[in-house]
N, C-alpha and C positions, 0 to 999 in steps of 0.2 A: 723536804721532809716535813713529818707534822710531830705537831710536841703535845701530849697534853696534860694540861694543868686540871687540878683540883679548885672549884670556886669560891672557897676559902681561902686560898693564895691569894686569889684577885681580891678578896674584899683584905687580905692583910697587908698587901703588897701593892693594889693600887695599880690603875691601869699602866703605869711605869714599869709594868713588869710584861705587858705586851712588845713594848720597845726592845727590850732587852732579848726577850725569847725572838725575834724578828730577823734579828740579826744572824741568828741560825736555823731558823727556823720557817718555812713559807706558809704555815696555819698553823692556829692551833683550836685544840679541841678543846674546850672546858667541861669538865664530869660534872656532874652531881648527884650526892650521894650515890657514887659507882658506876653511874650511868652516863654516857658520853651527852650531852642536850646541845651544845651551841659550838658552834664553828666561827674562829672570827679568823679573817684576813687581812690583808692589806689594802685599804681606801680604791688605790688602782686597778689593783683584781679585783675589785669588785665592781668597777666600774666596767673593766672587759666582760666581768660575767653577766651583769646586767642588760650588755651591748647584745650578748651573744643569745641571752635569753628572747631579746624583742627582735632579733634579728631571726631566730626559732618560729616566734611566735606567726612573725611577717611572712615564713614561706609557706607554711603551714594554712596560713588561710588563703594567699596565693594559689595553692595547690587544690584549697578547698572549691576555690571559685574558677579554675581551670577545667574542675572534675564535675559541676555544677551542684555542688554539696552547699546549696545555699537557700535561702527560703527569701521570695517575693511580698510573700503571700502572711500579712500577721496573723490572721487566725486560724492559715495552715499551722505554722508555725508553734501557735500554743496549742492546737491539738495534737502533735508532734508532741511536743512537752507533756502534755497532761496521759498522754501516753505510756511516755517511759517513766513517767513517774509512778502510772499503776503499775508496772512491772519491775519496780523499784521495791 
């Protein structure tokens, strides 16, 4: 479940009030003024999320380099860039 606080709680309550809400809690969201901005979790899941992010990042270029989406060539390569950058 996700809980979330007001960032005012945190600044009066001190991050001893993430312990607490944890314990019912699997994230929470911190508003401010009204707006949801920060997601905090637990040290562990964030290390899975981290894991799973580079472990994303790693097939994705595997895939790149499977499908030959890769450049040899450096000043192919920055005209490639200077490319999509006019078209940016």
């Amino acid at each position: 479940m996700i809980m979330t606080v007001m960032a005012n709680d945190i600044k009066t309550k001190g991050v001893s009030l993430f312990d607490t809400l944890f314990e019912k809690f699997s994230e929470v969201i911190i508003s401010v003024r009204g707006k949801n901005k920060y997601c905090v979790i637990p040290y562990e899941e964030y290390e899975e999320y981290r894991a799973y992010k580079l472990d994303m990042a790693h097939k994705e270029v595997m895939e790149d380099i499977a499908n030959e989406k890769y450049h040899t060539n450096t000043q192919k390569h920055f005209d490639t860039l200077k490319e999509a950058l006019k078209d940016a």
